[in-house]
C-alpha positions as CSV (number, residue, x, y, z in Angstrom):
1,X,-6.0,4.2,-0.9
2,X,-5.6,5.1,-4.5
3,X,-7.1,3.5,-7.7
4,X,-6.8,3.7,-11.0
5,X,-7.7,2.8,-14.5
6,X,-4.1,2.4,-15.8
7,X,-0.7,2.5,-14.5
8,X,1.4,6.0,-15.4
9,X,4.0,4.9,-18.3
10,X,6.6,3.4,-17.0
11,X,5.5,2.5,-13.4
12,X,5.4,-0.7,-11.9
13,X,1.8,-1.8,-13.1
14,X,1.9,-6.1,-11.9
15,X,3.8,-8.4,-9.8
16,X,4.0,-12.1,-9.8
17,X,5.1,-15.3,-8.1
18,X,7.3,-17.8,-9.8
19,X,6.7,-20.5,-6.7
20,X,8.0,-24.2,-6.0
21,X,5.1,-24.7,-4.1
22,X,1.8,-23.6,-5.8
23,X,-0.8,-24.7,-3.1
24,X,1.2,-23.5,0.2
25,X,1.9,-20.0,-1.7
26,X,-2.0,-19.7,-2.4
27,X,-2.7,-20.6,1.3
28,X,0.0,-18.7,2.8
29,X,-0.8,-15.7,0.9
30,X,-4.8,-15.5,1.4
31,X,-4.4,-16.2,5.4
32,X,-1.6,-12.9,5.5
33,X,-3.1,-10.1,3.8
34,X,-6.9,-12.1,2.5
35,X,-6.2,-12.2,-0.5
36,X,-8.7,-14.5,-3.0
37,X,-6.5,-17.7,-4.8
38,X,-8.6,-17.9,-8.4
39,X,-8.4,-21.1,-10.1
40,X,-5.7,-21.8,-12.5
41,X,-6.0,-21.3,-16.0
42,X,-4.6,-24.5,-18.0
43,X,-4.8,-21.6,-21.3
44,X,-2.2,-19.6,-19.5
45,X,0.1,-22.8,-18.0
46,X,-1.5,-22.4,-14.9
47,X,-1.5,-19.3,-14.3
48,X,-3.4,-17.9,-11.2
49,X,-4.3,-14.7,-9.8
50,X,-4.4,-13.4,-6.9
51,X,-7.7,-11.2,-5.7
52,X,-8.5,-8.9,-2.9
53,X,-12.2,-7.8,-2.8
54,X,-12.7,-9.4,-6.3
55,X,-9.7,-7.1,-7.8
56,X,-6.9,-8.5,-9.1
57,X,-3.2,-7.9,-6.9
58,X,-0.9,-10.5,-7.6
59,X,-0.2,-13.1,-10.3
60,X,1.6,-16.8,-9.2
61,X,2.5,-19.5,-11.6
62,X,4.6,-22.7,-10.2
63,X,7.2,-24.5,-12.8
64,X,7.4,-24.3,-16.0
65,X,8.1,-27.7,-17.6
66,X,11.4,-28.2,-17.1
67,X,12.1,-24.5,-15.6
68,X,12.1,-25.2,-11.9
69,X,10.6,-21.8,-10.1
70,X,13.1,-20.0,-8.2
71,X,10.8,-18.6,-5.7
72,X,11.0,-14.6,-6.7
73,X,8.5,-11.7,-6.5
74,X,9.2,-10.2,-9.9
75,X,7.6,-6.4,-10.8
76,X,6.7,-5.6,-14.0
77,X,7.1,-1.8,-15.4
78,X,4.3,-0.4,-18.2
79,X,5.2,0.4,-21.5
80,X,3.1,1.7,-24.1
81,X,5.5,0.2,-26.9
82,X,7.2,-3.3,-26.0
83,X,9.2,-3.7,-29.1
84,X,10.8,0.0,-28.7
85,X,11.1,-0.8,-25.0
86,X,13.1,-3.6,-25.8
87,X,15.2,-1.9,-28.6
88,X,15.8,0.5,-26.0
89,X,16.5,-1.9,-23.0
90,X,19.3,-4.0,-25.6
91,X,21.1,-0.5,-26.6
92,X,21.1,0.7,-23.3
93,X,23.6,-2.0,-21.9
94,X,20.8,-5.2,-21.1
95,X,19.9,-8.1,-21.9
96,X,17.1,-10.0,-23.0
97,X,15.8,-12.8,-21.1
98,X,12.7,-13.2,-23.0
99,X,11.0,-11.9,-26.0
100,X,7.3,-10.2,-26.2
101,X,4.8,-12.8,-25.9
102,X,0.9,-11.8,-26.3
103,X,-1.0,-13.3,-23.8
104,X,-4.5,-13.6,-25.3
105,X,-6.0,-10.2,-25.6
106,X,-5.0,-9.2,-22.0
107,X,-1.5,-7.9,-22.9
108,X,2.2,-8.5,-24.3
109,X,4.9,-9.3,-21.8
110,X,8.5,-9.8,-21.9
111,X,11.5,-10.2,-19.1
112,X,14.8,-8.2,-19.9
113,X,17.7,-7.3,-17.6
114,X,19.0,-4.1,-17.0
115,X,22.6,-3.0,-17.1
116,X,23.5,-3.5,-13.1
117,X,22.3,-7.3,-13.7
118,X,18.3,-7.0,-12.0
119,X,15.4,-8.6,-13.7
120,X,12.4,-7.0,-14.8
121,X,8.8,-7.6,-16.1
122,X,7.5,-5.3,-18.6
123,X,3.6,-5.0,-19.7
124,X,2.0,-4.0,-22.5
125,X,-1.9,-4.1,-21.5
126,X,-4.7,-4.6,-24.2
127,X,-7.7,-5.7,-21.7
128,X,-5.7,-6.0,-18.2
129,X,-4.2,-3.1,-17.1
130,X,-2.3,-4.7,-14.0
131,X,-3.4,-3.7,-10.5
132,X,-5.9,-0.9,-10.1
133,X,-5.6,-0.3,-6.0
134,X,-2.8,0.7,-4.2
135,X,-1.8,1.4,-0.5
136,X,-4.2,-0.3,1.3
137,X,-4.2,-3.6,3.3
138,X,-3.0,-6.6,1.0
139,X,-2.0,-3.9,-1.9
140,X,0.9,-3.0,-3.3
141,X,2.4,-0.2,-1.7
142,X,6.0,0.4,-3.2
143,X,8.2,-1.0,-5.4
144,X,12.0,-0.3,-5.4
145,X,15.1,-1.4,-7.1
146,X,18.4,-2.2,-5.0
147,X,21.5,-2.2,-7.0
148,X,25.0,-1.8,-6.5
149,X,25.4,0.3,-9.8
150,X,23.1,2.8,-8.7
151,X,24.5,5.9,-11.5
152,X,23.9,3.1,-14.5
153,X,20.9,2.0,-13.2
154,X,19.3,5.5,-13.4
155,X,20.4,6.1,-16.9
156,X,18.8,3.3,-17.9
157,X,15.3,3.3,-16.2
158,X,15.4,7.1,-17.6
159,X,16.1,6.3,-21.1
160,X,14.0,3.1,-21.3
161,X,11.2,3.6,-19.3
162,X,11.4,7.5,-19.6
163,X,11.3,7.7,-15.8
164,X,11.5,11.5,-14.5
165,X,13.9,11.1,-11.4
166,X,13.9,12.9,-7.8
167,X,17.8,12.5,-5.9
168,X,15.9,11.8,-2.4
169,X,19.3,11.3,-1.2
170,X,22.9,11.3,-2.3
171,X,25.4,10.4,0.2
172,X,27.2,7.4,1.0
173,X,25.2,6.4,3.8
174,X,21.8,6.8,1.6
175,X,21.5,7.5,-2.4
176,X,18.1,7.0,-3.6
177,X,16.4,7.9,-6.3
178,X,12.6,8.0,-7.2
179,X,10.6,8.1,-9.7
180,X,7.8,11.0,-10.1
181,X,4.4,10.3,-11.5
182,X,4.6,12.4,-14.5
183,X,0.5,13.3,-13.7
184,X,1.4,14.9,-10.5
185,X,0.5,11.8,-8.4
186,X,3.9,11.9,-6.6
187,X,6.4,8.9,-6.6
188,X,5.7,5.4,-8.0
189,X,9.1,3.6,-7.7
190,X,12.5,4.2,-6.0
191,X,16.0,3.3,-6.7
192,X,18.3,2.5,-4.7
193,X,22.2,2.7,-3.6
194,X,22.3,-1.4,-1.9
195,X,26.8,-1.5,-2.0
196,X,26.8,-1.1,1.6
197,X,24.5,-3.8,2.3
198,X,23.6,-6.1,0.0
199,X,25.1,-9.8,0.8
200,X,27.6,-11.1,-1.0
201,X,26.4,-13.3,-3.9
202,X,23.1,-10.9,-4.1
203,X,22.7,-9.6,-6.9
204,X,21.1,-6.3,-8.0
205,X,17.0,-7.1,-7.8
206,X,13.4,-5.5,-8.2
207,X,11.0,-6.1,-4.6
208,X,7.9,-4.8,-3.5
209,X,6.2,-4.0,-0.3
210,X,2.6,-4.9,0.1
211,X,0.7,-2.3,2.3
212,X,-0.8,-4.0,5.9
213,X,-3.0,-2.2,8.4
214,X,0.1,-3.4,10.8
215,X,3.2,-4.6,10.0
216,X,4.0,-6.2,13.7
217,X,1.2,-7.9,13.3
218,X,2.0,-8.5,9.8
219,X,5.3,-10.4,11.1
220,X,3.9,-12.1,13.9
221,X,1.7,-13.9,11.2
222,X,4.4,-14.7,8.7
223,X,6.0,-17.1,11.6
224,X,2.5,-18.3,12.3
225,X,2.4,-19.5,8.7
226,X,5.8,-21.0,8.1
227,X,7.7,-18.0,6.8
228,X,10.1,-16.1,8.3
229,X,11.5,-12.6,9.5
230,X,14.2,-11.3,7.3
231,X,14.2,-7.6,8.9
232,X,12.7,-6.9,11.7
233,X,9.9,-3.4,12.0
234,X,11.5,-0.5,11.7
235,X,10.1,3.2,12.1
236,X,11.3,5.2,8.9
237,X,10.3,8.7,7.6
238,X,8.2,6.6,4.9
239,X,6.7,3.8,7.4
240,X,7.4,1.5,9.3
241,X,8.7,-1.6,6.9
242,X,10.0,-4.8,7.4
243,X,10.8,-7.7,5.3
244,X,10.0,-11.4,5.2
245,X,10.2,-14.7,3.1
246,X,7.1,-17.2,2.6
247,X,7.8,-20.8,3.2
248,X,9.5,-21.2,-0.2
249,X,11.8,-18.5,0.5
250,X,10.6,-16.2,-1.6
251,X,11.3,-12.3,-0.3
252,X,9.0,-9.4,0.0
253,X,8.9,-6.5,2.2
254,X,6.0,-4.9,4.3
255,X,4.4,-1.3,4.9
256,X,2.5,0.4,7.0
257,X,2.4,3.9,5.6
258,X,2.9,7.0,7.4
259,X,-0.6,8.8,8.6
């Protein structure tokens, strides 16, 4: 387990749920990792969070007036400077989905796209710094880009974010990149080479994997519960993972870290 006050610049720092179906996402959730549903604030659109042990994981928010929710896990990545962030996201080939937004006194967020077409969160925190606990059962555990553009997409998470990079791998068969903690706390995100593999009409896109105590177990619940198996458990040098969709069809992935 690791906590912390803050998340290193940069990171991934929050994750939310934009979800069709509010009530079965807060049920489905809490039964597969026990996870807390809190109440939704009417301030905030009804906005929710998601708790585990009274600490906050997750966020989850269902349409937005006329915005219909599309039923995606989306990561957002610290910054200590959101308007410079942005300058920097816009000259470094994206895009701007939405502009900085304060959200009370807990932070300013704002949703661009980077240059290989994947949307992001990113977080300025005043009071909430995003989750605090990683890597245990019902916590986030990793968070990774897939992309088809992999070389563009490291130039700009570098320059924007001011990621220090790690080539893990660099062939055909596997090119990933991570990103080191620049503390010394080893890697907090990964990116990706996806060409091989990624469906057509899938576009480059941000997901996380939520830590469980066992991920065939894990699975075995997600059918229990309505959702369903999108890759099976596999045994990798960083875990065994898997990935499945809640009942919405919304994707995330699963990990039981290596001992």
């Amino acid at each position: 387990m690791t906590t912390r006050d803050s998340a290193p610049l940069g990171s991934p720092c929050w994750a939310d749920l934009w979800t069709s179906d509010v009530d079965g996402s807060r049920r489905f959730y809490t039964e597969l990792f026990g996870w807390e549903a809190q109440e939704a604030n009417p301030e905030f659109g009804g906005y929710f969070m998601f708790t585990r042990g009274g600490v906050p994981v997750a966020g989850g928010m269902g349409d937005m007036g006329d915005m219909v929710a599309n039923d995606t896990w989306s990561i957002y990545l610290d910054t200590d400077d959101i308007v410079r962030t942005l300058a920097a996201a816009e000259a470094g080939g994206g895009q701007l989905l939405s502009a900085a937004i304060p959200i009370a006194d807990l932070g300013t967020q704002a949703v661009p796209i980077d240059p290989t077409g994947a949307h992001l969160g990113t977080w300025q925190a005043g009071t909430f710094p995003g989750f605090t606990v990683l890597n245990e059962h019902g916590a986030p555990s990793w968070c990774e880009l897939l992309t088809r553009d992999h070389a563009a997409a490291v130039d700009f998470y570098r320059s924007v974010f001011h990621w220090d990079t790690t080539v893990v791998g660099d062939s055909d068969d596997f090119r990933y990149t991570t990103m080191r903690d620049p503390g010394g706390g080893g890697d907090l995100a990964g990116i990706g080479d996806a060409t091989s593999f990624l469906p057509d009409g899938v576009g480059s896109h941000w997901s996380i994997y939520w830590e469980v105590d066992d991920v065939d177990v894990a699975l075995t619940s997600v059918k229990a519960l309505g959702g369903a198996v999108v890759l099976d458990a596999e045994d990798t040098p960083y875990g065994r993972l898997a990935a499945a969709t809640d009942p919405t069809g919304a994707q995330f992935k699963l990990r039981t870290s290596p001992d």
